[in-house]
VOTIVO-437234 format. One record per residue (C-alpha): z, y, x; residue in one letter; residue number from 0. Coordinates in steps of 0.5 Angstrom, whole numbers, plus 500, padded with zeros to 3 digits. Layout:
<pt><w>Z</w><v>Y</v><u>X</u><res>A</res><n>NUM</n></pt>
...
//
This chain:
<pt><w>745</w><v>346</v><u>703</u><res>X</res><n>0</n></pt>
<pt><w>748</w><v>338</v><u>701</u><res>X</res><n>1</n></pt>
<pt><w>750</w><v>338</v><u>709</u><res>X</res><n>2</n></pt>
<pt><w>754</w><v>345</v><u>707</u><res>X</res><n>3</n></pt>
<pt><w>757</w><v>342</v><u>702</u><res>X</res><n>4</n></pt>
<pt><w>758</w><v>336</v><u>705</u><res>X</res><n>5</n></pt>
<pt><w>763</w><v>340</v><u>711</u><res>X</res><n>6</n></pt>
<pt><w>765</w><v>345</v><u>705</u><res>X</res><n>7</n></pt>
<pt><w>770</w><v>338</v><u>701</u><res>X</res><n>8</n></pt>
<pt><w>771</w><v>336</v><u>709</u><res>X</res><n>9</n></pt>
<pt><w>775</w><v>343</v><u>710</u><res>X</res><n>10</n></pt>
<pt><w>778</w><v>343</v><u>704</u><res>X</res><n>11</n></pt>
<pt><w>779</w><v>335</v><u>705</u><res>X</res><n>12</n></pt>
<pt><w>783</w><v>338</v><u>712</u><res>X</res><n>13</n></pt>
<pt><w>786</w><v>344</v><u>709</u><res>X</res><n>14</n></pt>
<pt><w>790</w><v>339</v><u>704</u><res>X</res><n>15</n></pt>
<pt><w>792</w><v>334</v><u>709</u><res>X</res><n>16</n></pt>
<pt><w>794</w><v>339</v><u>713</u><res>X</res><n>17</n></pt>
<pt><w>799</w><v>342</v><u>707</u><res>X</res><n>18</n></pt>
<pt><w>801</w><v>335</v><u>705</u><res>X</res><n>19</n></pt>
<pt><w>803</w><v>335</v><u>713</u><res>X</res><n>20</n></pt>
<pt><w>807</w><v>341</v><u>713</u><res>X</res><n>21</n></pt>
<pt><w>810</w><v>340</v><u>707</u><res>X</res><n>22</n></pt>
<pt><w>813</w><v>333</v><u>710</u><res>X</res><n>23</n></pt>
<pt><w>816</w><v>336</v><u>715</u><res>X</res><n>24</n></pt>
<pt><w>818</w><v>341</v><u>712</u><res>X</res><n>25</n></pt>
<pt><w>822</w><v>337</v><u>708</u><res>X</res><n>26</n></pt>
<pt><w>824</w><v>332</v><u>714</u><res>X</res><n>27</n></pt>
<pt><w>826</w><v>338</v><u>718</u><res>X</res><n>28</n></pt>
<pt><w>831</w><v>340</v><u>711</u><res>X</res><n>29</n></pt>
<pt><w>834</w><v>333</v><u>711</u><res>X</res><n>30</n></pt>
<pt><w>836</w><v>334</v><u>718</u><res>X</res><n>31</n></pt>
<pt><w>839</w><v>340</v><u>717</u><res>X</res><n>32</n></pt>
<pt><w>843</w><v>338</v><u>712</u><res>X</res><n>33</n></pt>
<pt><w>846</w><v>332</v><u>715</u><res>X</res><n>34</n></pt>
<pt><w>847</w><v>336</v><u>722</u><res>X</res><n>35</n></pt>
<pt><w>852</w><v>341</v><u>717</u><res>X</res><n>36</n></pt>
<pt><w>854</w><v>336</v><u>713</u><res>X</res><n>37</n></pt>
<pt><w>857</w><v>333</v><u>720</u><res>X</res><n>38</n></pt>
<pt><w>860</w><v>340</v><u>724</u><res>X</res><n>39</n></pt>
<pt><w>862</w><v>343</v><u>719</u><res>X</res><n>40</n></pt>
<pt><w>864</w><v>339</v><u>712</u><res>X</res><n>41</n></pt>
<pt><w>867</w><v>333</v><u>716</u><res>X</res><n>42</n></pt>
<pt><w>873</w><v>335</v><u>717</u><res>X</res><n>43</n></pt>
<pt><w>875</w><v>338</v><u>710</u><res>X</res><n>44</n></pt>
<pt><w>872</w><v>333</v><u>706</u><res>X</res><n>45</n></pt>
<pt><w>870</w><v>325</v><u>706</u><res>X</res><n>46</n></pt>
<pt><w>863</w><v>323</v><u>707</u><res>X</res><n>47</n></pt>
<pt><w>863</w><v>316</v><u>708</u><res>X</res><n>48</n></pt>
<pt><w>869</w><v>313</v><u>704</u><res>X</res><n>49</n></pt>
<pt><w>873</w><v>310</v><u>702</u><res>X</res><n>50</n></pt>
<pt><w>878</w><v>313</v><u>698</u><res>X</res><n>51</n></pt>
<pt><w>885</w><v>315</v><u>700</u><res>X</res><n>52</n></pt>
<pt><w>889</w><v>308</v><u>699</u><res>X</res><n>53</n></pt>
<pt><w>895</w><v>311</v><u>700</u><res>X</res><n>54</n></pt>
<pt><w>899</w><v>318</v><u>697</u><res>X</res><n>55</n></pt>
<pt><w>900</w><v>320</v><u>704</u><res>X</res><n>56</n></pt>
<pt><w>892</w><v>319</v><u>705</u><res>X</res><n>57</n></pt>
<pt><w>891</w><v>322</v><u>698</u><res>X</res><n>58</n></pt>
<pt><w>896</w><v>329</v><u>700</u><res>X</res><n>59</n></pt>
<pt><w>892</w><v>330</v><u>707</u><res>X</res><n>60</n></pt>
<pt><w>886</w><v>331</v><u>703</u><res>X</res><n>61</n></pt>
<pt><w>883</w><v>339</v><u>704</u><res>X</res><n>62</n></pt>
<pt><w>877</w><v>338</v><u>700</u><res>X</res><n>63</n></pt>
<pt><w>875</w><v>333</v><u>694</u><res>X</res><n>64</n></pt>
<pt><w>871</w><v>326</v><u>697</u><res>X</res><n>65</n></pt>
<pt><w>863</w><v>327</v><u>697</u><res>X</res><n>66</n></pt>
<pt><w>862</w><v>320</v><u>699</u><res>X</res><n>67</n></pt>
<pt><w>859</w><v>319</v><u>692</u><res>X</res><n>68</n></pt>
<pt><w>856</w><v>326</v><u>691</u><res>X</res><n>69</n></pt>
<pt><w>849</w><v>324</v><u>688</u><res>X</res><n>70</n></pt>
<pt><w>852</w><v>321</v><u>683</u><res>X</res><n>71</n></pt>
<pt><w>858</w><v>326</v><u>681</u><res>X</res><n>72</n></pt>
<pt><w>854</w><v>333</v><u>682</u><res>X</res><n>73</n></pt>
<pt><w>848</w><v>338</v><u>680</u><res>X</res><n>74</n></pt>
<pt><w>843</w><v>339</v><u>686</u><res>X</res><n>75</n></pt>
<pt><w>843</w><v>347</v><u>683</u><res>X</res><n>76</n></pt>
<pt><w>850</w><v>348</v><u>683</u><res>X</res><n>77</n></pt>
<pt><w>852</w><v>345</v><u>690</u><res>X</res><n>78</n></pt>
<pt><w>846</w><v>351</v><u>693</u><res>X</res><n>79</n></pt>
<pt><w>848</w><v>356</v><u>689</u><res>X</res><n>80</n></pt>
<pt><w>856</w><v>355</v><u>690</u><res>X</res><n>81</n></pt>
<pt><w>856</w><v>354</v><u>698</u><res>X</res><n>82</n></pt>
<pt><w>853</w><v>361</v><u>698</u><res>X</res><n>83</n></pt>
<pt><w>859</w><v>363</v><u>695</u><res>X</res><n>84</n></pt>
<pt><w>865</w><v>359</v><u>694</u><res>X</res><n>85</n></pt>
<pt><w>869</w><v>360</v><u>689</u><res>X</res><n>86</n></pt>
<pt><w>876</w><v>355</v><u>688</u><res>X</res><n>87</n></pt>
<pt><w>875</w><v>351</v><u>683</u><res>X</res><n>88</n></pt>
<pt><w>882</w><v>348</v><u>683</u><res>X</res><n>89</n></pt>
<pt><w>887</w><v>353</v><u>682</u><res>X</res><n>90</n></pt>
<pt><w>893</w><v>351</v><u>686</u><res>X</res><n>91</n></pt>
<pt><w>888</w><v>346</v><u>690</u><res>X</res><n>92</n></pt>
<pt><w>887</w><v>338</v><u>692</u><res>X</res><n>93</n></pt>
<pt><w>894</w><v>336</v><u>691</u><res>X</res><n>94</n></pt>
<pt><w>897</w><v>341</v><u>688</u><res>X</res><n>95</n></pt>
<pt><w>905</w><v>342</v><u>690</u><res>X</res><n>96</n></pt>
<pt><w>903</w><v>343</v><u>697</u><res>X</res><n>97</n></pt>
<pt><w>900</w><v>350</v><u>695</u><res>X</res><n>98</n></pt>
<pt><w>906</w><v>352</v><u>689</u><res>X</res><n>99</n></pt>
<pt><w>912</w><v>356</v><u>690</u><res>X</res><n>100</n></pt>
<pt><w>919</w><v>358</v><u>686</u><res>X</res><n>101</n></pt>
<pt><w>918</w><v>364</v><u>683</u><res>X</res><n>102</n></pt>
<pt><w>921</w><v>369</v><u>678</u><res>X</res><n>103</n></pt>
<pt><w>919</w><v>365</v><u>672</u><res>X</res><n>104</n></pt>
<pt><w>918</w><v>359</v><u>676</u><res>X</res><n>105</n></pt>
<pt><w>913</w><v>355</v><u>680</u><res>X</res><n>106</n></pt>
<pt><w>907</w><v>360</v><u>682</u><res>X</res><n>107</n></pt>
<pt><w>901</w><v>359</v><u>686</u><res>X</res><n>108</n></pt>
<pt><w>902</w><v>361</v><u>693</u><res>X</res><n>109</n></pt>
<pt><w>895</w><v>364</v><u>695</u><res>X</res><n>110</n></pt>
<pt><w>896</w><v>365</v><u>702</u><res>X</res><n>111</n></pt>
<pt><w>896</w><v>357</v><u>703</u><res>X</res><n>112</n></pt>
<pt><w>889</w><v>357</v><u>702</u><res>X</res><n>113</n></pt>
<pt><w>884</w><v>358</v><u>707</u><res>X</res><n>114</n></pt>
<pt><w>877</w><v>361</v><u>705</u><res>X</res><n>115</n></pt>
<pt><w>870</w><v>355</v><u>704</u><res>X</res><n>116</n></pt>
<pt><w>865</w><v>358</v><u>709</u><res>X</res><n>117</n></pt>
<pt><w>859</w><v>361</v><u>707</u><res>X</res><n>118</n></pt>
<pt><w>852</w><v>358</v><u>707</u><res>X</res><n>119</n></pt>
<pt><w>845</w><v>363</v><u>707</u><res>X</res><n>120</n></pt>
<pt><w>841</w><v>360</v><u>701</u><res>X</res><n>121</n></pt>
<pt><w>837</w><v>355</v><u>708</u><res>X</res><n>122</n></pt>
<pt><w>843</w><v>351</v><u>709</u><res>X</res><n>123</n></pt>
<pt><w>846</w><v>351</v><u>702</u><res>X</res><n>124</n></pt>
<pt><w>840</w><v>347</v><u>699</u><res>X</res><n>125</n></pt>
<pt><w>839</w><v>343</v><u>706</u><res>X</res><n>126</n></pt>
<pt><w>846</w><v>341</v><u>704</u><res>X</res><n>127</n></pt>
<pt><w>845</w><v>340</v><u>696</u><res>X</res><n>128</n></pt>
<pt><w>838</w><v>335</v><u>698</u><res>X</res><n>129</n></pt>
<pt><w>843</w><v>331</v><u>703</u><res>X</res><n>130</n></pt>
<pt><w>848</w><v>331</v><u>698</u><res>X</res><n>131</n></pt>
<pt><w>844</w><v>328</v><u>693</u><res>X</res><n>132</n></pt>
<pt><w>843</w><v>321</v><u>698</u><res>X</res><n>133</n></pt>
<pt><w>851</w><v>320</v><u>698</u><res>X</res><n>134</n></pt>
<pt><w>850</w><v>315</v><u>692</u><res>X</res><n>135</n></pt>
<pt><w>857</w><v>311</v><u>692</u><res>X</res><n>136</n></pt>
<pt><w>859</w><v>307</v><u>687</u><res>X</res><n>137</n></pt>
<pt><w>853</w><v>307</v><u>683</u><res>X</res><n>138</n></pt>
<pt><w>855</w><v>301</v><u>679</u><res>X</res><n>139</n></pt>
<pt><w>860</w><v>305</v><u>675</u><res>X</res><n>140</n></pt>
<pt><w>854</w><v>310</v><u>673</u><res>X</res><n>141</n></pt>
<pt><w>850</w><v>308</v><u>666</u><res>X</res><n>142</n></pt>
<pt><w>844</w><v>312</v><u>667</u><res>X</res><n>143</n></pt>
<pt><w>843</w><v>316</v><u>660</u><res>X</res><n>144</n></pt>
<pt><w>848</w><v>314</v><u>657</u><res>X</res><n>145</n></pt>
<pt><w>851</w><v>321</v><u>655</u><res>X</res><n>146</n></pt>
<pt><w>847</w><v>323</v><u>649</u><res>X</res><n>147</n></pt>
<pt><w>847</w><v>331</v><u>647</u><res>X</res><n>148</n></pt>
<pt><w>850</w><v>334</v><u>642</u><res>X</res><n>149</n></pt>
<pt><w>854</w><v>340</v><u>639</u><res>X</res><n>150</n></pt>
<pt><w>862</w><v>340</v><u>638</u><res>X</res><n>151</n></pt>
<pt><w>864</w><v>346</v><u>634</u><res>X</res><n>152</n></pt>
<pt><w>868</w><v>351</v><u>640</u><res>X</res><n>153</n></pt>
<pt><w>874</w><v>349</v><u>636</u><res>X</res><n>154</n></pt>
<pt><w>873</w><v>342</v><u>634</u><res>X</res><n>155</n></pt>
<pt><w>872</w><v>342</v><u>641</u><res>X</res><n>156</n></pt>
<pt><w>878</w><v>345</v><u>643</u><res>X</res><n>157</n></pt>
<pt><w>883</w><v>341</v><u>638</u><res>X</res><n>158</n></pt>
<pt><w>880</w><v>335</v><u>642</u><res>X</res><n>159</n></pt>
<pt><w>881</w><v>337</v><u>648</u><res>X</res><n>160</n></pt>
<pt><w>888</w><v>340</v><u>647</u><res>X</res><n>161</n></pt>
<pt><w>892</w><v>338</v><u>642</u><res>X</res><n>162</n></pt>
<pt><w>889</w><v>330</v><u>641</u><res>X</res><n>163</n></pt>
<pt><w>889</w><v>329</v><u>648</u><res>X</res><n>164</n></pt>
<pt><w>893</w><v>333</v><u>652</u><res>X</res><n>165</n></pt>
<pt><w>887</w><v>336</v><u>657</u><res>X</res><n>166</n></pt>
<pt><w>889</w><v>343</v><u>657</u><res>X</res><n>167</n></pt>
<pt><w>896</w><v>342</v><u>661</u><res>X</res><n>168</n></pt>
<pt><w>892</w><v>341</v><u>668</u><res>X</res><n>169</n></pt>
<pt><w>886</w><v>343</v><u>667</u><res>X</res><n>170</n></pt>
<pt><w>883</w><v>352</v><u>664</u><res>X</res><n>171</n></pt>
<pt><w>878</w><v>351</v><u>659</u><res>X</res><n>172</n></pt>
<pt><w>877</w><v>359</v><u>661</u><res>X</res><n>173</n></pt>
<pt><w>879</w><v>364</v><u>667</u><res>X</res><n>174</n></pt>
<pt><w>888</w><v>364</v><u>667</u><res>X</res><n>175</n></pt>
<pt><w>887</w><v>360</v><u>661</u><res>X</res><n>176</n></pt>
<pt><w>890</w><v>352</v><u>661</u><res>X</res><n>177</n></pt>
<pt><w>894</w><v>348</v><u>667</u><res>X</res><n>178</n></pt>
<pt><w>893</w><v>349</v><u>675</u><res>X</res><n>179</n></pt>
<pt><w>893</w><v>343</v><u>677</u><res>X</res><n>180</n></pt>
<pt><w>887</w><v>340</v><u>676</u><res>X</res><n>181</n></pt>
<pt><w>880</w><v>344</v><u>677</u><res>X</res><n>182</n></pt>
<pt><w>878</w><v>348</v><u>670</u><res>X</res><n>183</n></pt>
<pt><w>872</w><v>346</v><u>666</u><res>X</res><n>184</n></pt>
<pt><w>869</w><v>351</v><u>664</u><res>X</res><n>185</n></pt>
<pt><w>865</w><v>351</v><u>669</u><res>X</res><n>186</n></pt>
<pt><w>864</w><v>343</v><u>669</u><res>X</res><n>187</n></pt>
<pt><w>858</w><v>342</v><u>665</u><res>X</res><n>188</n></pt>
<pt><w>854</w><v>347</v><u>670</u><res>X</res><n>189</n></pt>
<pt><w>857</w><v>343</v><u>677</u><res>X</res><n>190</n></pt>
<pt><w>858</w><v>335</v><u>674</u><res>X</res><n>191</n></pt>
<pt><w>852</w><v>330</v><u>671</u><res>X</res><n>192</n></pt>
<pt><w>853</w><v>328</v><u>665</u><res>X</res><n>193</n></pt>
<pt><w>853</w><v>320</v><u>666</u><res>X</res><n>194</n></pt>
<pt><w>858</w><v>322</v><u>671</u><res>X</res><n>195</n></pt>
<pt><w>863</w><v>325</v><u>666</u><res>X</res><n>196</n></pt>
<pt><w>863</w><v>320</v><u>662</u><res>X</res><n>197</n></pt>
<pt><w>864</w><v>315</v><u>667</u><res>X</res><n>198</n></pt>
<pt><w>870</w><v>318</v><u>671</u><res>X</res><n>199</n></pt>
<pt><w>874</w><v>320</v><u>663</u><res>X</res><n>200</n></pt>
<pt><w>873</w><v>312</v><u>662</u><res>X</res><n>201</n></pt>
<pt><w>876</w><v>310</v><u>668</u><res>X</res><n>202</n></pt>
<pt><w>879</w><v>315</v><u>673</u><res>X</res><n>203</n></pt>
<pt><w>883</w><v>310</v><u>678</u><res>X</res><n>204</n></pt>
<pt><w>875</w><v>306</v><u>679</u><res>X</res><n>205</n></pt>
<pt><w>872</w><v>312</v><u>681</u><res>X</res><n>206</n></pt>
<pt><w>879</w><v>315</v><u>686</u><res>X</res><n>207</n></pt>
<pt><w>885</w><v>309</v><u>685</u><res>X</res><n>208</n></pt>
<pt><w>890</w><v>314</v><u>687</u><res>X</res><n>209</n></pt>
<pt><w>888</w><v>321</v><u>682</u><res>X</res><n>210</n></pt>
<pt><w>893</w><v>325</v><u>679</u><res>X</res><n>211</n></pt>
<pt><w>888</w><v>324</v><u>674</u><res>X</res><n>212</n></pt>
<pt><w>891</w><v>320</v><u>668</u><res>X</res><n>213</n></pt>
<pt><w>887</w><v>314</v><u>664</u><res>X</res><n>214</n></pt>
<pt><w>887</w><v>316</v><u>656</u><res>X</res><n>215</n></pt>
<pt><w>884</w><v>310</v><u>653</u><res>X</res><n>216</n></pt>
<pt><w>879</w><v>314</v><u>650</u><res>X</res><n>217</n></pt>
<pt><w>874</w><v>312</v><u>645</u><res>X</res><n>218</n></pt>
<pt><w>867</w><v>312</v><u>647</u><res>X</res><n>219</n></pt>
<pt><w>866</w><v>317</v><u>641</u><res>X</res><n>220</n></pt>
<pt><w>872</w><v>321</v><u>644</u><res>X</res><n>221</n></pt>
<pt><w>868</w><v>321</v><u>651</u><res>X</res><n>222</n></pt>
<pt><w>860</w><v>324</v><u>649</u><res>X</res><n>223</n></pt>
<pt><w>865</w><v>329</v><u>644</u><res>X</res><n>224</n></pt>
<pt><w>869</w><v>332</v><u>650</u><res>X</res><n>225</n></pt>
<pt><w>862</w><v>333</v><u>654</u><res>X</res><n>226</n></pt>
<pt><w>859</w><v>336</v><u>649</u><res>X</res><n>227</n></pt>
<pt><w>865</w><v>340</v><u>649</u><res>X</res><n>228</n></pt>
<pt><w>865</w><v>342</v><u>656</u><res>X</res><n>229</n></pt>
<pt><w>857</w><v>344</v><u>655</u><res>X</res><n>230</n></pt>
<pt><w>859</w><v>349</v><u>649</u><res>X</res><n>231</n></pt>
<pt><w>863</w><v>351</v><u>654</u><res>X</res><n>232</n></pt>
<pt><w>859</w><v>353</v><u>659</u><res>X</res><n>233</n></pt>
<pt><w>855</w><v>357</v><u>654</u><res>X</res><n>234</n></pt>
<pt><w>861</w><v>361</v><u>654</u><res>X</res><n>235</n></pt>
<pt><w>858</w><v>363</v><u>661</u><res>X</res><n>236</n></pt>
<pt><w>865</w><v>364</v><u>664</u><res>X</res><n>237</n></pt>
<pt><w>864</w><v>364</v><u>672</u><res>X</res><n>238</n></pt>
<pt><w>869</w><v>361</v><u>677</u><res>X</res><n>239</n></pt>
<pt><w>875</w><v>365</v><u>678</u><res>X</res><n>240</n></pt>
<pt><w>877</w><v>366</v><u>685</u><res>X</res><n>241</n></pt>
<pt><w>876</w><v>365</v><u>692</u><res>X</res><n>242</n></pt>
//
């Protein structure tokens, strides 16, 4: 009776061995996926190792936004989600005035400059997303709990953003809604962490030293008053726009 009892722990002992096993190699097996994805298929559009662009020249050749420092800039959740359905996020691109033209009314978003993200099946997109979340450049610039949750009025929101600080001329606060030039926000609490929100409208050129992204000086106050903003905004459930 002890001795079956005694071969019974060692079974179950073995059994979770077993799983501790598999589970690691599971996660290996991911990691390796992501990191081979990462390089046949993300490379070419998008940096991985750093550094910025020095120059504008470097800053205009850029086909997707910098991922060097993505586990610092982005949400896990969000990434797997996005890459199984891309929708573009900056309405008229990285750099901007390579996808306008003349129109009636003036300058237009010229929709056949753009070519389509590629698709990833749920598998790859969070082999991806786990890969992504070791890129952690630029570190020093992140104060880990820094940002303080809180509620803004939408519209105390709206005048800070807008009429106090001029945010509305690039970037859309809702679908067809604000400036082309930058990418909407409306969607920026679900995509972007916190602490880094805060870090990149402190200082924007210490994160890229050639944005198109101005600094506005803004006051410690101002900066967790716009990211409450940009979460009453995402509770608005507005969803990216287009392809």
């Amino acid at each position: 009776m002890h001795m079956g009892d005694a071969m019974m722990k060692l079974f179950k002992l073995f059994v979770v061995l077993l799983l501790i096993g598999a589970a690691k190699i599971s996660q290996v097996e991911a990691a390796s996926l992501g990191e081979k994805i990462l390089k046949e298929r993300c490379s070419s559009c998008h940096n991985l190792t750093g550094p910025e662009p020095a120059t504008l020249g470097e800053l205009r050749g850029r086909k997707g936004p910098d991922l060097f420092y993505a586990g610092n800039k982005y949400r896990a959740e969000w990434i797997t989600e996005w890459l199984q359905s891309p929708q573009r996020l900056r309405p008229a691109g990285v750099f901007y005035p390579d996808h306008v033209k003349l129109g009636e009314e003036g300058d237009e978003i010229d929709a056949t400059s753009f070519s389509p993200h590629p698709e990833l099946s749920k598998e790859e997109a969070k082999a991806v997303a786990e890969s992504l979340m070791g890129f952690k450049a630029k570190s020093l610039l992140i104060n880990q709990g820094e940002y303080k949750p809180g509620k803004i009025p939408l519209m105390m929101g709206e005048l800070l953003f807008d009429k106090f600080r001029g945010c509305l001329a690039c970037h859309q606060i809702e679908p067809g809604y604000g400036g082309l030039s930058g990418p909407e926000v409306y969607t920026a609490a679900d995509r972007l962490q916190d602490d880094y929100l805060l870090s990149f409208m402190r200082d924007p050129q210490a994160w890229n030293p050639k944005t198109l992204m101005p600094d506005k000086h803004l006051k410690e106050s101002d900066l967790q008053k716009l990211v409450h903003y940009l979460h009453a905004l995402k509770e608005q459930g507005f969803k990216e726009a287009s392809k």
